[in-house]
Phi, psi and omega in degrees: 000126195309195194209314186284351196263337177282117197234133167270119191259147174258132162248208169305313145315332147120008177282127171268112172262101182304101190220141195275129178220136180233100171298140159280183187291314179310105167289359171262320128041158161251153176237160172246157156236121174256136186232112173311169141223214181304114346271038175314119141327179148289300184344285219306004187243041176302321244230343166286309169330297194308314195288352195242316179296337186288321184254058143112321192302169142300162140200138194242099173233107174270169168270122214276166167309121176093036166229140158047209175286039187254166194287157161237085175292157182257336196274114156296001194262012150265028159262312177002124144269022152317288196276344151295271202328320194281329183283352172317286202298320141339298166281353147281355168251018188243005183241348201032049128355155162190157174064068185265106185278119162235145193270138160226118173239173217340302156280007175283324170299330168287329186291294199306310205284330163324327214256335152328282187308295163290348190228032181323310177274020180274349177188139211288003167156165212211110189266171161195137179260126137109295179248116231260210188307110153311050213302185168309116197265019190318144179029044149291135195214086201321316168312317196307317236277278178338285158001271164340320192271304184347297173300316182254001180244303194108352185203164179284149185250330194243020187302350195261348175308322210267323163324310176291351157239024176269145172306314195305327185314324197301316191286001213250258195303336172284339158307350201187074162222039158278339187280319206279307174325317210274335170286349200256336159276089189213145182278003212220063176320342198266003159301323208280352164285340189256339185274266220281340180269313174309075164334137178100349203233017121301292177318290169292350142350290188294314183289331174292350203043052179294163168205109154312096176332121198244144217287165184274348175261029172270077187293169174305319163293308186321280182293335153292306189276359147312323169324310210268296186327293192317321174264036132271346182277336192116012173098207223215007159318314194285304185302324184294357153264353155294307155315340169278335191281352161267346177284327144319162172243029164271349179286321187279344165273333174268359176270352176283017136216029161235031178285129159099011144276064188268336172263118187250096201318004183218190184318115210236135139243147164220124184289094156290174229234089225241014184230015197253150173229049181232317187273068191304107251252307203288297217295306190300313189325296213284299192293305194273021168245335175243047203201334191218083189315333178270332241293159177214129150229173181209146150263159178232130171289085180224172154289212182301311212246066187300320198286359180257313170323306148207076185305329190296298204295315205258322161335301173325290203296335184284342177285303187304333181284316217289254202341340181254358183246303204270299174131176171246000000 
């Protein structure tokens, strides 16, 4: 990804988003807006950009709030994804976009069904990797969340949320985050059931400085310049409030106002993850058959990290919906 290709946009909210903008060859052309999560750039969406600007697309990725050179505000209640989608859209109208797809992988994925839901008619079709279609989270409460699972799953799916949102996590994972790169990259998807699903099991994991086997499409480059972003951002403090703001009850007061918008009306695709044991592939499966009437879904034998993972396979597979749902 050019380096010259990067425009820092100021939106409305008054936040500067460090962001990749590529115009398409086309003025009818669809451009994608890639939306990260955790712990993530804009960079993870290298293998898409080079594949979709090479045929022609847009692409627009920004580095989300509290990440990589985006505003990091201290006040949680700029993470809402109320006030992200409106600044999304900010940028896409300060690039004058049109015809917009958007990818979302994990918490990005929340983002994308957010950015459905208040802006629909802003965009031709709406992806979500790994973590599939969001409904409406009103009064959502991650202990309940937990509960829930303990009981009828038999196990936690999100226990590392609540370590990741206690204040003390910053200084814990900025000690040690060659530990956190390598659990979260990791070559062994079947750590994240024993690390990451479980409560109580991250934290000493970090304070031990455990080091995970890192997955093979993580190069050597890869892994320096993620190192070196984080400790240019100030460590990983910032990203880490999207876990305080689902451990909070703003997630669930700001979605009590798209509550009871449970159908989501246009061109859906969602890649599920058939090794991740955090994103669970068949449940998202399930909500975007019953939830997203245009909806497509396909698995992929990956982990977490379908777009690093295996880009060539799910790239294609991302031309083809799109040419055959969203036109070129």
């Amino acid at each position: 990804m050019d380096p010259r290709s990067y425009k820092d946009i100021v939106t409305k909210s008054g936040h500067t988003y460090h962001t990749f903008v590529a115009p398409p060859k086309g003025a009818s052309t669809p451009t994608l807006l890639f939306i990260h999560g955790f712990p993530s750039t804009a960079y993870d969406w290298r293998h898409q950009v080079a594949f979709f600007t090479k045929a022609g697309y847009g692409a627009i990725a920004p580095d989300l709030l509290g990440h990589g050179g985006s505003s990091k505000p201290a006040a949680l209640e700029h993470y809402a994804p109320s006030k992200i989608a409106a600044d999304l859209v900010d940028i896409l109208d300060s690039v004058k976009a049109q015809r917009v797809v958007a990818v979302g992988h994990d918490w990005g994925s929340i983002l994308a069904s957010r950015l459905g839901m208040y802006y629909p008619k802003r965009f031709a079709g709406l992806v979500f990797l790994a973590s599939g279609y969001c409904p409406p989270l009103a009064g959502f409460d991650l202990k309940a969340v937990l509960a829930h699972q303990r009981k009828h799953v038999k196990s936690e799916l999100f226990g590392y949320w609540l370590f990741l949102a206690e204040d003390r996590a910053k200084g814990i994972v900025d000690a040690h985050l060659e530990s956190l790169l390598s659990i979260w990259y990791t070559s062994d998807p079947g750590l994240w059931k024993t690390v990451l699903a479980p409560s109580g099991k991250l934290e000493p994991w970090l304070q031990k400085d455990t080091r995970a086997p890192l997955a093979p499409f993580v190069t050597q480059e890869d892994r320096t310049r993620m190192l070196a972003e984080w400790r240019k951002a100030g460590g990983l403090g910032a990203a880490l409030k999207w876990y305080r703001l689902m451990a909070s009850d703003l997630m669930g007061k700001d979605d009590g106002a798209v509550a009871g918008r449970l159908t989501l009306d246009l061109p859906v695709y969602f890649a599920g993850c058939a090794r991740d044991a955090v994103c669970i592939a068949q449940p998202s499966a399930d909500i975007v058959r019953q939830f997203c009437p245009r909806g497509t879904s396909e698995t992929f034998d990956t982990g977490h990290w379908v777009h690093l993972e295996l880009p060539e396979k799910l790239n294609r597979a991302l031309l083809g919906w799109i040419e055959k749902t969203v036109g070129k």
